[in-house]
C-alpha positions in Angstrom: 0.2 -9.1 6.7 -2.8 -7.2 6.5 -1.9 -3.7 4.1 -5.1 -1.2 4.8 -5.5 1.5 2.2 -6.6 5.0 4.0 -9.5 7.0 2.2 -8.9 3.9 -0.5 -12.4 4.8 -2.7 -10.6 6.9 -4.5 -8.8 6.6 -7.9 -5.2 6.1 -6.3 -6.6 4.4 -3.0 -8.3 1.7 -5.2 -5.8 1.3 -7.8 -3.2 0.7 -5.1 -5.7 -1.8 -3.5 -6.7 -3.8 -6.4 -2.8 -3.7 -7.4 -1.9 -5.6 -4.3 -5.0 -7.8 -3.7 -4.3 -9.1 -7.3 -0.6 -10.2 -6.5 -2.2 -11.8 -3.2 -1.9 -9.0 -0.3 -4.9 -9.1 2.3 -6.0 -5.8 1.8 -8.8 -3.3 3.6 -10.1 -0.5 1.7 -10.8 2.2 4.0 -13.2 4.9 3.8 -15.2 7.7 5.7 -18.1 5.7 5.3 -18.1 2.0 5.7 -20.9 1.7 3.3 -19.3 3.8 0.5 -15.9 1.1 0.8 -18.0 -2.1 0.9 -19.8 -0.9 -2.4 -16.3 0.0 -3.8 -14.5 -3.0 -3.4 -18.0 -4.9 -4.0 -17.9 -3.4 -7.6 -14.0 -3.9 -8.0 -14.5 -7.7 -7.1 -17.1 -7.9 -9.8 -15.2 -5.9 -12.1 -12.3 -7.8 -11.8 -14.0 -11.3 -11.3 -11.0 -13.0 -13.0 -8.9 -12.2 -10.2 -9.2 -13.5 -6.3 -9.0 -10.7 -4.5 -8.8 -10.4 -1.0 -10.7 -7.1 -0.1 -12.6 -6.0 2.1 -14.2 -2.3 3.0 -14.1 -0.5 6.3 -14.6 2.5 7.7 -11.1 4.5 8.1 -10.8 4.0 11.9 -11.4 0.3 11.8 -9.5 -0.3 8.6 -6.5 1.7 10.7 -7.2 -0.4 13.5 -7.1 -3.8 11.3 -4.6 -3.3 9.3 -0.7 -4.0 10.3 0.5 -1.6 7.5 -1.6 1.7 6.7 -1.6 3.6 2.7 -2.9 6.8 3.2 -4.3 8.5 -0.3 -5.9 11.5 1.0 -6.2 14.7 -0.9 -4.2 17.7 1.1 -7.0 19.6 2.7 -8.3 15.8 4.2 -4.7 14.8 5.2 -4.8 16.2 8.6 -8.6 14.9 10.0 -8.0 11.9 8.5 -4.7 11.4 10.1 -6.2 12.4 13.5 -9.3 10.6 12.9 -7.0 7.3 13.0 -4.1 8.1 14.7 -4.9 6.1 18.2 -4.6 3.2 15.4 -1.5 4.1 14.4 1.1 3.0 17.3 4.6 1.1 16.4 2.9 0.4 12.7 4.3 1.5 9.0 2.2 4.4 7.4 2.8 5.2 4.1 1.7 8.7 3.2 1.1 9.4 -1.1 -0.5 13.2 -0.1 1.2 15.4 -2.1 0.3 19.7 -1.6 -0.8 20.6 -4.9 -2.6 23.8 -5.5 -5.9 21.9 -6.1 -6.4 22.4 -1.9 -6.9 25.7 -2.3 -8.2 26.4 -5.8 -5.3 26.3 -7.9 -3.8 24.5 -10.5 -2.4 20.7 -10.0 0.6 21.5 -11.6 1.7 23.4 -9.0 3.1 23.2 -5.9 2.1 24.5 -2.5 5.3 25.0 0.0 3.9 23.4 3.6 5.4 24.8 7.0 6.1 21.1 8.0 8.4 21.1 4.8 6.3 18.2 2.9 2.8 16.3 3.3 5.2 13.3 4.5 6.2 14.9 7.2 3.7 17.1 8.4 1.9 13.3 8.4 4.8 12.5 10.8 4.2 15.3 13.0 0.2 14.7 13.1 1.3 11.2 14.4 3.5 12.3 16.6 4.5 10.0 19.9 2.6 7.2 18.8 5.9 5.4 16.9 4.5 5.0 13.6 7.3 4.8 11.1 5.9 7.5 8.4 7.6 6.8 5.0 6.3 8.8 1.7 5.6 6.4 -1.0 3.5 6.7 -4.2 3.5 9.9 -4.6 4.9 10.2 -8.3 2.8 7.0 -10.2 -0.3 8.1 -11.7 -3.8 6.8 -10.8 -4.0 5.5 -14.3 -1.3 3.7 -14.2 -2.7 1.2 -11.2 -6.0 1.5 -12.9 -4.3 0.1 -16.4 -4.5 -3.6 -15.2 -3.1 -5.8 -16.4 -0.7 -3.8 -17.5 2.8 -3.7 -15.8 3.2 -0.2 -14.4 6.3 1.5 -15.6 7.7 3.9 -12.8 9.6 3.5 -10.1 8.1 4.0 -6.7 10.6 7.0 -5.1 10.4 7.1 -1.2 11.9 8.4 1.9 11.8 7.7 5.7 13.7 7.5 8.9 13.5 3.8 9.4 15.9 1.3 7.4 13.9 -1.2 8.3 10.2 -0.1 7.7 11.4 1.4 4.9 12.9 -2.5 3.8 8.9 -3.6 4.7 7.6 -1.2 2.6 10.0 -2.0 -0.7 8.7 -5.3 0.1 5.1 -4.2 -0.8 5.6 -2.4 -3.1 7.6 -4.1 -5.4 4.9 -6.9 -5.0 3.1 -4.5 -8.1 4.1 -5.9 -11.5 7.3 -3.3 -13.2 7.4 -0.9 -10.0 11.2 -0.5 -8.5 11.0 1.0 -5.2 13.8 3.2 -4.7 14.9 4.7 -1.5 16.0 8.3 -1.2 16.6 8.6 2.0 15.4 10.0 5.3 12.3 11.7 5.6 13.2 14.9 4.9 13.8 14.0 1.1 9.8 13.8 0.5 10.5 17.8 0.4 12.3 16.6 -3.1 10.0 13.4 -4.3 6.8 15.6 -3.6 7.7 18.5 -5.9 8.5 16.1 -8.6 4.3 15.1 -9.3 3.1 18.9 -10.0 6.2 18.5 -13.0 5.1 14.7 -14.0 1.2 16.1 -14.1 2.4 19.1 -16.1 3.8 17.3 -18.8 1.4 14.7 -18.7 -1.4 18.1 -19.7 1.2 19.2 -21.6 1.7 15.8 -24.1 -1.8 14.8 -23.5 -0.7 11.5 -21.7 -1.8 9.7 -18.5 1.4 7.3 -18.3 4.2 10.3 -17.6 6.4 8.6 -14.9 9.6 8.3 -13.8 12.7 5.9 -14.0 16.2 6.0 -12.2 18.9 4.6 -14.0 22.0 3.0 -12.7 20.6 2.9 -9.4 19.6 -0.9 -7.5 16.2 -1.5 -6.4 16.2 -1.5 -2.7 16.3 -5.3 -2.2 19.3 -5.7 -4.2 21.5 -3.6 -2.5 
């Protein structure tokens, strides 16, 4: 299974990348650019030459196009040219979406929230990709970029997300939870990225607040999804 991170230069985008390539996942960073994701993952693989990571860079369309499951760790005002940009790509395959609407997209603080008419990022994403049967699940919206970038550290949050498809959702967990100390745990249908997406602006608040870059979260008494 090819896993294809979407705008995957970034802080989050490469930390998820070099997360998964580490623990063995064929991965495709994407970018706007090819050039500017064959130097990114050129560096990584000689920043992390102790490692044998399967990484390559493309440009967004054909990383979309290559990839069997799509990440997609866009800021706000990108999320919707991006999406469009790759959504012929996008038929029948599992897209996990990390945007979260902070008030950073429109000058504003990232510890605050901005209130989307689609109801969250996740599923305005759905929307965008409307008709073309991608199974849009939010995912990795609440663990911080330092967090993947602390390797080899074991990350310790749990990876909330939400979607409309048991199954994709089961793929996903699968992923995932391939990241040393992460418990995916599912909170339902799509809808409940309204809920997971207003919990970052609170996590990056307090992380300013305590001057920390680790602030996560953990749900007690609850199973990881494969072990229900």
């Amino acid at each position: 299974m090819i896993v294809s991170i979407i705008g995957g230069t970034g802080p989050q985008g490469l930390g998820i990348a070099e997360r998964l390539a580490i623990e063995g996942v064929e991965v495709i960073v994407g970018s706007r650019k090819e050039e500017k994701a064959l130097d990114v993952v050129q560096k990584a693989k000689e920043e992390l030459a102790d490692y044998d990571l399967n990484m390559t860079g493309m440009a967004n369309e054909d990383a979309a196009k290559n990839g069997d499951v799509l990440i997609i760790t866009v800021p706000l005002s990108a999320q919707k040219p991006t999406l469009e940009g790759i959504k012929e790509f996008c038929k029948d395959k599992i897209v996990m979406d990390a945007t979260v609407p902070l008030e950073t997209a429109i000058g504003g603080k990232p510890s605050r929230f901005i209130d989307l008419m689609e109801g969250s990022a996740a599923e305005r994403c759905a929307a965008i990709l409307g008709g073309t049967g991608a199974k849009v699940i939010c995912a990795f919206c609440n663990i911080s970029n330092s967090h993947f970038a602390n390797i080899p550290e074991e990350i310790d949050c749990d990876c909330l997300i939400a979607g409309d498809d048991v199954e994709a959702k089961k793929t996903a967990a699968e992923i995932i939870d391939k990241i040393p100390g992460i418990k995916t745990i599912d909170c339902g249908v799509l809808e409940k990225s309204r809920i997971i997406e207003k919990i970052t602006p609170l996590l990056i608040g307090l992380n300013i607040k305590y001057k920390s870059h680790y602030g996560g979260l953990r749900i007690t008494g609850i199973p990881a999804l494969d072990k229900e």
